[in-house]
C-alpha positions as CSV (number, residue, x, y, z in Angstrom):
1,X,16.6,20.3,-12.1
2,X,13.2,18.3,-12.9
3,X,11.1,17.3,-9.7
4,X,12.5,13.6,-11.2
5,X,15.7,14.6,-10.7
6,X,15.5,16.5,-7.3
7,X,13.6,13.5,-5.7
8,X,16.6,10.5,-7.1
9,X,19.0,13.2,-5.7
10,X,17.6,13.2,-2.0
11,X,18.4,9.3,-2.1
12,X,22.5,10.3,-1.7
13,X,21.5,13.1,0.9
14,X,19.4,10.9,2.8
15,X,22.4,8.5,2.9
16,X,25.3,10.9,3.8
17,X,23.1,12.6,7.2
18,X,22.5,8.9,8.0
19,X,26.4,7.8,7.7
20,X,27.4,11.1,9.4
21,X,25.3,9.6,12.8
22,X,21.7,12.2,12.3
23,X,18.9,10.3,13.7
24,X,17.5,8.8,10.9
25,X,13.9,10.5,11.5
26,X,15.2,13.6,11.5
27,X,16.9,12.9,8.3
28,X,13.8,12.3,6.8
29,X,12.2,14.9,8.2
30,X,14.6,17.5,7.1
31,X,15.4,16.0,3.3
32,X,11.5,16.0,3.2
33,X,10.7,19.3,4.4
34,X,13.6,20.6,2.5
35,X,12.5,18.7,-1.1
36,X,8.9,19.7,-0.8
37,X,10.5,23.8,-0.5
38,X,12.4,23.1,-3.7
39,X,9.9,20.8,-5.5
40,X,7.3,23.8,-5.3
41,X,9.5,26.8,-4.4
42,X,7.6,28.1,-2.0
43,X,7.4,27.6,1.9
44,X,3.4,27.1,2.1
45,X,3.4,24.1,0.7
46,X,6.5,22.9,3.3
47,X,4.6,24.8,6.0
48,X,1.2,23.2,5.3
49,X,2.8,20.2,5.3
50,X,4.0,20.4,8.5
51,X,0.5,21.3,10.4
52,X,-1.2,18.4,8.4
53,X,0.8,15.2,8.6
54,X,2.3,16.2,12.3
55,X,-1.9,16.2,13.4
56,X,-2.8,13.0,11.5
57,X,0.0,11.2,12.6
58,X,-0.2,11.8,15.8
59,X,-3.9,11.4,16.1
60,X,-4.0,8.3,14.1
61,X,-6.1,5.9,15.9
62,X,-4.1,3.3,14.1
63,X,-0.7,4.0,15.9
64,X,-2.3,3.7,18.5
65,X,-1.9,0.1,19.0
66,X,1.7,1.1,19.5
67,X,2.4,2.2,22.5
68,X,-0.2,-0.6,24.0
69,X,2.0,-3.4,22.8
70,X,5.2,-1.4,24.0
71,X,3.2,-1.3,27.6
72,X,2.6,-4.9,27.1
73,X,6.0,-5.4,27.1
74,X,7.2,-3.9,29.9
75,X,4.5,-5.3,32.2
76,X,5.1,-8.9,30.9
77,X,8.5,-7.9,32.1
78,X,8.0,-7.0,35.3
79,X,5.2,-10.0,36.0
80,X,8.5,-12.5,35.6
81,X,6.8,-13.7,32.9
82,X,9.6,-13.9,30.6
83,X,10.9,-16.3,33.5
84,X,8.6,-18.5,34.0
85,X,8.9,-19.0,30.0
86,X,12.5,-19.9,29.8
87,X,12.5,-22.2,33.4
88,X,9.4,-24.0,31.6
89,X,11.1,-24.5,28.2
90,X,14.5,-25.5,29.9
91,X,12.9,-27.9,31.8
92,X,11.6,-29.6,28.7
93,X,15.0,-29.3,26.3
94,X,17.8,-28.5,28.6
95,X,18.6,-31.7,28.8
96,X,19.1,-32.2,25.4
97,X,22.7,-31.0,23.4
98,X,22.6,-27.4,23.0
99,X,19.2,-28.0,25.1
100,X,19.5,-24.3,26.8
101,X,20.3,-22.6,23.9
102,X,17.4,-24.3,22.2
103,X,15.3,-23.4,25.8
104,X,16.4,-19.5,25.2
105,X,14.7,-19.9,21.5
106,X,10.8,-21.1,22.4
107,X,11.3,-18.7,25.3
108,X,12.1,-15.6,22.9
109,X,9.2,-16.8,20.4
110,X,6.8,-17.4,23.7
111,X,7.4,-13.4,25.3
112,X,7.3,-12.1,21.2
113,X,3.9,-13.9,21.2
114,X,2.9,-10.7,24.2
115,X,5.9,-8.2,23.1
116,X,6.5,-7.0,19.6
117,X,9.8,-5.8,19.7
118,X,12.9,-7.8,18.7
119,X,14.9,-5.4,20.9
120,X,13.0,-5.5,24.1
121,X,13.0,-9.8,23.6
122,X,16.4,-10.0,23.2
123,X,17.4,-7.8,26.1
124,X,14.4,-9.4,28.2
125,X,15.6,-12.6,27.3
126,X,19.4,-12.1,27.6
127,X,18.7,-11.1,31.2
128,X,17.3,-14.5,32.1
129,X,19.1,-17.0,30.0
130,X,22.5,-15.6,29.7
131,X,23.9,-16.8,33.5
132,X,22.0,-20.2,32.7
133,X,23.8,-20.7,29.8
134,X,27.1,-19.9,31.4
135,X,26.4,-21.5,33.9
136,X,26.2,-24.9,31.9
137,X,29.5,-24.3,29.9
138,X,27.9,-22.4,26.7
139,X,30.9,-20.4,25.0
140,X,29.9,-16.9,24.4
141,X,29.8,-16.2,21.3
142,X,27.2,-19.4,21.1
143,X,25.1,-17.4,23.8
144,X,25.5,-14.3,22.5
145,X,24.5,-15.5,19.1
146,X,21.2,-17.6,19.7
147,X,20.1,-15.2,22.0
148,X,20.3,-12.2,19.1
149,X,19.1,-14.3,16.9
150,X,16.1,-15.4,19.2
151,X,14.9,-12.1,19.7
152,X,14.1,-11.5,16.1
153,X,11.1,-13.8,16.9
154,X,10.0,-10.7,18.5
155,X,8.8,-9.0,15.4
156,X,7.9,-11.8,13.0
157,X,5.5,-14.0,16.0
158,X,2.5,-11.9,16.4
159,X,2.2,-9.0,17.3
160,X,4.4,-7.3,15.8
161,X,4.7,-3.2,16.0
162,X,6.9,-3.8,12.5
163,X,3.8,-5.4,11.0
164,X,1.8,-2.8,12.3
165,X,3.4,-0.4,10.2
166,X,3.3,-2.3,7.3
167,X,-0.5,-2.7,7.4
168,X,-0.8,0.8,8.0
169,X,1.7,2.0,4.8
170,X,-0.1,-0.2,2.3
171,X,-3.7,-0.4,3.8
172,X,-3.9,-3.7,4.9
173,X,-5.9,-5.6,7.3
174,X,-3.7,-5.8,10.5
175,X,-5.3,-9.1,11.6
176,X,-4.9,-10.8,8.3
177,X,-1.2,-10.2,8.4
178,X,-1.2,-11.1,12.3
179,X,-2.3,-14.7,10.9
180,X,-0.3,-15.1,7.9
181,X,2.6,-14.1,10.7
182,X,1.9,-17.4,12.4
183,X,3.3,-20.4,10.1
184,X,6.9,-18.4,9.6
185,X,7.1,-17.2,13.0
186,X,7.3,-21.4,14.0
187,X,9.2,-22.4,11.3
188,X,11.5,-19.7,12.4
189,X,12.2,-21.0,16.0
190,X,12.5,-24.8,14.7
191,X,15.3,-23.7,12.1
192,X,16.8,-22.0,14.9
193,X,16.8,-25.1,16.9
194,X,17.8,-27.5,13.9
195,X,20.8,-24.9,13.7
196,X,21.7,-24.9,17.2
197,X,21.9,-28.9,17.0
198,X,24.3,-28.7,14.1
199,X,26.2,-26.4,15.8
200,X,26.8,-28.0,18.8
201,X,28.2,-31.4,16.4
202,X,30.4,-29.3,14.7
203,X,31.3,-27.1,17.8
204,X,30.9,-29.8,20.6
205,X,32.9,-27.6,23.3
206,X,30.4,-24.5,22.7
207,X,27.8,-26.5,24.9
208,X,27.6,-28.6,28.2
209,X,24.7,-30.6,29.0
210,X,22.8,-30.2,32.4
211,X,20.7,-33.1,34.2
212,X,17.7,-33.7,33.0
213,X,14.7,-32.7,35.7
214,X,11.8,-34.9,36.9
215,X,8.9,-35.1,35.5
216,X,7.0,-33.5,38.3
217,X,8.9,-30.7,38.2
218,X,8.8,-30.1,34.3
219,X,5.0,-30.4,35.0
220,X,5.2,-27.6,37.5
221,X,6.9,-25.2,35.2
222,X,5.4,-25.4,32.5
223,X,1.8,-24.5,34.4
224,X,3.9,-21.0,35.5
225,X,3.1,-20.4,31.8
226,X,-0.7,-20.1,32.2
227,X,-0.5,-16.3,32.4
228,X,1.4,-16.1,28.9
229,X,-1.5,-18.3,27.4
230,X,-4.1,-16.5,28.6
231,X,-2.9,-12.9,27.7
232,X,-2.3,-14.7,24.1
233,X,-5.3,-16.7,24.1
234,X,-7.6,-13.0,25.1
235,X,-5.4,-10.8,22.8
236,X,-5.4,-12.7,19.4
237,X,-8.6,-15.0,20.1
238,X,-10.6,-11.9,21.1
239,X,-9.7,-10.5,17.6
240,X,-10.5,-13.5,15.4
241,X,-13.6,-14.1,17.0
242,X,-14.5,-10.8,16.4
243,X,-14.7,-9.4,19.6
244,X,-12.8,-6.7,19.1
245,X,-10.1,-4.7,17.2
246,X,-6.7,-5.0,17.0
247,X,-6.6,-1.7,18.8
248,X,-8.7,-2.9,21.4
249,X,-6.9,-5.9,21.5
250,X,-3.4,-4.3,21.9
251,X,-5.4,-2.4,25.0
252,X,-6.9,-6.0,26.5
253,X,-3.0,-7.3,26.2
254,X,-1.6,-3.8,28.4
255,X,-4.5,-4.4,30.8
256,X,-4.1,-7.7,31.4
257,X,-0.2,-8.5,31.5
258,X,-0.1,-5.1,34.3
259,X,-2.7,-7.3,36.3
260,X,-1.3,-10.2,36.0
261,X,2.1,-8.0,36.8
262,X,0.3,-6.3,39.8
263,X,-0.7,-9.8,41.2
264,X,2.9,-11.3,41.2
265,X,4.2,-8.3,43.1
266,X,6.1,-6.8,40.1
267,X,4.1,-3.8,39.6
268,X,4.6,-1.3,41.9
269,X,3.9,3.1,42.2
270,X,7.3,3.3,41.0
271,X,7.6,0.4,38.3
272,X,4.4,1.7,36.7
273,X,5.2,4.9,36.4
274,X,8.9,3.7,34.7
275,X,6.7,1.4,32.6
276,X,4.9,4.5,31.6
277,X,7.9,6.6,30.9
278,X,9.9,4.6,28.9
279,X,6.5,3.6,26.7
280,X,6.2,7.3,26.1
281,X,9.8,7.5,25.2
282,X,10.0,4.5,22.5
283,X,6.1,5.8,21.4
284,X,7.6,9.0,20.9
285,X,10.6,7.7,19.1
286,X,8.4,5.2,16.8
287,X,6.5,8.2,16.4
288,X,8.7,10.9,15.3
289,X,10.0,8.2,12.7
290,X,6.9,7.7,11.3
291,X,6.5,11.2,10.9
292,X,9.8,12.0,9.4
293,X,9.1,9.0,7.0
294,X,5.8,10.9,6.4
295,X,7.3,14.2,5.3
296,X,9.8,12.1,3.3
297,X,7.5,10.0,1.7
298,X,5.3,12.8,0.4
299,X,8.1,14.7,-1.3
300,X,8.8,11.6,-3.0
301,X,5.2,11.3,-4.3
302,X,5.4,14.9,-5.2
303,X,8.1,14.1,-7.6
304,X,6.8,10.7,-8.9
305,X,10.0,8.7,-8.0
306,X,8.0,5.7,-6.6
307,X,5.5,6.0,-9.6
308,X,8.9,6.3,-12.7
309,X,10.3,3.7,-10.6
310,X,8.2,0.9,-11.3
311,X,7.4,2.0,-14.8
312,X,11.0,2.2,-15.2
313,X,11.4,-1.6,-13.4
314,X,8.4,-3.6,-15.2
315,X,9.9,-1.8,-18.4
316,X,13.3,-4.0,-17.8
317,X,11.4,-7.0,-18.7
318,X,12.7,-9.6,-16.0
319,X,10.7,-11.8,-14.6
320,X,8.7,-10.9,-11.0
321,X,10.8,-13.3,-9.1
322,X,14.2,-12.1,-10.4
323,X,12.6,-8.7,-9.5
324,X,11.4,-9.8,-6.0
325,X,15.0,-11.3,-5.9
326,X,16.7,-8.0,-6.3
327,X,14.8,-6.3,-3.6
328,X,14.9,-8.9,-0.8
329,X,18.6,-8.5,-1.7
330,X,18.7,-5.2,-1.3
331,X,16.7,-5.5,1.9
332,X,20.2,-7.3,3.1
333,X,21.9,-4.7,2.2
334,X,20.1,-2.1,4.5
335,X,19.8,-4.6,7.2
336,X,23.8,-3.7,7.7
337,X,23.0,-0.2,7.8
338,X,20.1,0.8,9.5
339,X,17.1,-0.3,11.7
340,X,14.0,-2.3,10.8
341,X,11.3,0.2,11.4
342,X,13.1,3.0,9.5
343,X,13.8,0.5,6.5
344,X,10.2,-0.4,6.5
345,X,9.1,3.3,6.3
346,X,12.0,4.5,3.6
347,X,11.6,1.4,1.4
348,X,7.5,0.3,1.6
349,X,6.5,3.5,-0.3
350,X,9.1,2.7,-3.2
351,X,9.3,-1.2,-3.3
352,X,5.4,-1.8,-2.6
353,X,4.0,-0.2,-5.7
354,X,6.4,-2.4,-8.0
355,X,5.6,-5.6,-6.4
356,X,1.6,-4.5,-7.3
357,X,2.1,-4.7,-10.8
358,X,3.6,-7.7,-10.9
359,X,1.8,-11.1,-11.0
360,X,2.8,-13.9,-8.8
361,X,-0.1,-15.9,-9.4
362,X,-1.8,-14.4,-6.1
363,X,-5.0,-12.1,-6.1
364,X,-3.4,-8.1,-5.0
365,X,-4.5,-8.7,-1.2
366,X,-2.2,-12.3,-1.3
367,X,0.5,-10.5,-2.6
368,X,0.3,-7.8,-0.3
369,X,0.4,-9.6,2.7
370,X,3.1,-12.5,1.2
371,X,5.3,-10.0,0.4
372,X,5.0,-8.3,4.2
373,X,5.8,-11.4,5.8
374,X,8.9,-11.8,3.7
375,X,10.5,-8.3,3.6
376,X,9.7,-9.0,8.1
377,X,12.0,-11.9,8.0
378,X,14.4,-10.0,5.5
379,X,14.6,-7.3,8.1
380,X,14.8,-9.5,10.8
381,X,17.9,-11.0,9.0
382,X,19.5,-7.2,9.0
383,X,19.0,-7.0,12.6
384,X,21.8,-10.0,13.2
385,X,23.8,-9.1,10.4
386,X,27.1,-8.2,11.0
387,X,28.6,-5.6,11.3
388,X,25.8,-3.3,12.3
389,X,23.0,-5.6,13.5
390,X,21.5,-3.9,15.9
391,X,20.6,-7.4,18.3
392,X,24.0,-7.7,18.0
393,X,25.2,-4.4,19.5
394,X,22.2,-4.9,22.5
395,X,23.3,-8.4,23.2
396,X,26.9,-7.4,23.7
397,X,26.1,-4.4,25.7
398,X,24.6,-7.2,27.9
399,X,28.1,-9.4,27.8
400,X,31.3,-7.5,27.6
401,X,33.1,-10.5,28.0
402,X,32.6,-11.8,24.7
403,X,34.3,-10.2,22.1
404,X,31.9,-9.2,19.2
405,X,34.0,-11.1,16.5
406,X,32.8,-14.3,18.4
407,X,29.3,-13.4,18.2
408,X,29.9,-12.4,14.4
409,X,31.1,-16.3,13.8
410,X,28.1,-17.8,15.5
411,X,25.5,-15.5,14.5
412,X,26.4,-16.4,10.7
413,X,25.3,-19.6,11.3
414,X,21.3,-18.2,12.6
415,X,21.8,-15.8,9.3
416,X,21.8,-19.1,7.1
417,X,19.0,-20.5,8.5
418,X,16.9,-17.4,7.8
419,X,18.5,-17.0,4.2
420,X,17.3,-20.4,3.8
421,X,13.6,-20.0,5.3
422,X,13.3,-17.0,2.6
423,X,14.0,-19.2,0.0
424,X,11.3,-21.5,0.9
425,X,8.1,-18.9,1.7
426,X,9.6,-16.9,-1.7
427,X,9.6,-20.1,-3.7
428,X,5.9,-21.6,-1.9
429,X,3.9,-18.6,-1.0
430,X,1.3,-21.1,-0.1
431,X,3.0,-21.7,3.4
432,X,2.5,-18.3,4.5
433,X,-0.9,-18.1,3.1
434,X,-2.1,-21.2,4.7
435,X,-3.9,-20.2,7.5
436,X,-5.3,-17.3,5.8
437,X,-7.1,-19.0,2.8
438,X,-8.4,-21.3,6.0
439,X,-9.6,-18.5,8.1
440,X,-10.6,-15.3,5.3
């Protein structure tokens, strides 16, 4: 077999040790290690390999903005801030027709804002809204729904660990993409809302309606959000004006949400050091995906997949939308089998050096960073696509009341929405760009 050949043949591998339940880092560790033994037929090369990407990957100062905005997380968590969020928004919308739902929404986009991760805002978030919106007659599959749907925010608001990796695959600037994050991360709660209100007309018994509170008090809640402004305002001001890096920045955010944590009462000996632990354990995680995807990724270079690809794809002759069309359609496709991060890391390497020939009218750097923002959303879309979305599955470990099927009926209706925001940034990449061509 050509190196050609061996590399298009670890696709099917890849595939069948992912289907048969192997962690999906592993599997790309091992198809990796294994290809680069029978690309060059020797071990050293494996071997070498193995002593070189483990110490860069794991020393990359880079990654290391990881595990601060995991931290960040869990002490936002435990300083109620994620609380104090919902009660303020509620206050403001619950009122309203589908007014809670709508309330769980801006909360979910508010803790993404100081989180990063669309499965720790949807569990955080399912925690504090899901006995409110019982409580005011929301069917469960309705709940369920908007607040898996919600915690997709989680990735695409900045920042975003996804993006993170992104920048750090195609050498981009991490605060550029931060910024060009910004315009679809609010046009993504609003179309969330817009599709709660047409849900609740054409469902009207999946949603009471609760009092509407005084003005006094709406007041008072929404000044229990100062602490979420000022670890934004400190964390992504600080790094547009220049004070610092995004790593630094990440580390200003861990600092100041476990203060602001400590001073509420929520962060105790024992908290901390289970805010610790599980950041190791999801850093870890991250990490060892990242490294599998390393290992992976360089057999595939070895063998010039990524490289015959694109020749082979620009060869075709079809235009660079109908192109872009095909892979944000395939992007759907993995979305139902596997998680964001690993789809990022198994599909940037291939998908990224295609898009870069082709011309969209953007300079390369514009493309670069378009073309992020929309595979996030993409991905985002996979994580509440049924039958496998994985905000889906942490949702309903959350309810067992509701039968998943319900949640598959509503959820479609948040999928739409997000179909139909992709079709707007693909067709006017000037709305993700905006605030870039303002600011750089």
């Amino acid at each position: 077999m050509t190196n050609l050949e061996i590399g298009l043949t670890s696709f099917p591998v890849l595939l069948l040790m992912i289907f048969l339940r192997i962690p999906i880092g592993l599997s790309m560790f091992l198809v990796g290690l294994g290809g680069l033994y029978f690309v060059t037929g020797t071990p050293n090369m494996a071997m070498a390999k193995l002593k070189n990407e483990t110490y860069s990957t794991f020393s990359s100062y880079s990654l290391s903005i990881v595990p601060m905005f995991i931290l960040m997380g869990h002490f936002a968590t435990l300083g109620g801030m994620s609380q104090a969020l919902f009660k303020a928004a509620e206050a403001f919308l619950g009122h309203r027709k589908g007014g809670v739902a709508m309330a769980a929404v801006g909360a979910c986009a508010g803790f993404g804002s100081i989180c990063g991760s669309s499965l720790a805002t949807a569990a955080t978030m399912s925690q504090v809204a899901l006995p409110e919106l019982r409580r005011y007659g929301y069917s469960g599959g309705f709940s369920t729904a908007t607040l898996a749907a919600g915690g997709t925010l989680g990735i695409l608001i900045p920042p975003s660990v996804i993006l993170v990796i992104y920048a750090i695959l195609t050498e981009q600037n991490i605060a550029k993409l931060f910024l060009a994050a910004f315009v679809p991360g609010i046009l993504a709660a609003i179309g969330y809302m817009i599709t709660i209100s047409i849900y609740v007309r054409m469902h009207p018994d999946s949603a009471g309606v609760r009092e509407p509170i005084p003005m006094g008090e709406r007041l008072r809640a929404l000044a229990d959000v100062w602490p979420v402004l000022l670890v934004f305002v400190a964390v992504v001001g600080g790094i547009y004006a220049g004070v610092f890096t995004p790593t630094e920045g990440a580390a200003v955010g861990a600092f100041g949400t476990g203060l602001i944590a400590f001073l509420n009462g929520g962060l105790t000996k024992s908290s901390l050091i289970g805010s610790f632990t599980a950041t190791a354990k999801n850093t870890a995680m991250i990490f060892f995906i990242v490294l599998g995807a390393g290992f992976y990724n360089g057999f595939l270079a070895l063998t010039q997949v990524p490289q015959e690809l694109s020749n082979y794809v620009v060869g075709l002759g079809y235009s660079p939308w109908a192109i872009l069309a095909i892979i944000l359609a395939l992007y759907l496709v993995f979305g139902c089998l596997m998680d964001s991060l690993s789809m990022i890391l198994l599909t940037i390497p291939i998908f990224f050096p295609i898009i870069s020939t082709l011309d969209f009218g953007l300079t390369m750097e514009e493309t670069a960073i378009w073309f992020g923002i929309i595979v996030l959303i993409v991905v985002e879309v996979g994580l509440i696509t049924p039958p496998v979305g994985m905000n889906l599955f942490v949702i309903n470990s959350m309810d067992r009341l509701t039968p998943m099927v319900e949640t598959y009926k509503a959820v479609m209706y948040f999928v739409a929405s997000d179909i139909v925001r992709v079709v707007i940034l693909v067709a006017f990449p000037g709305i993700t760009l905006f605030l870039l061509r303002i600011f750089h």
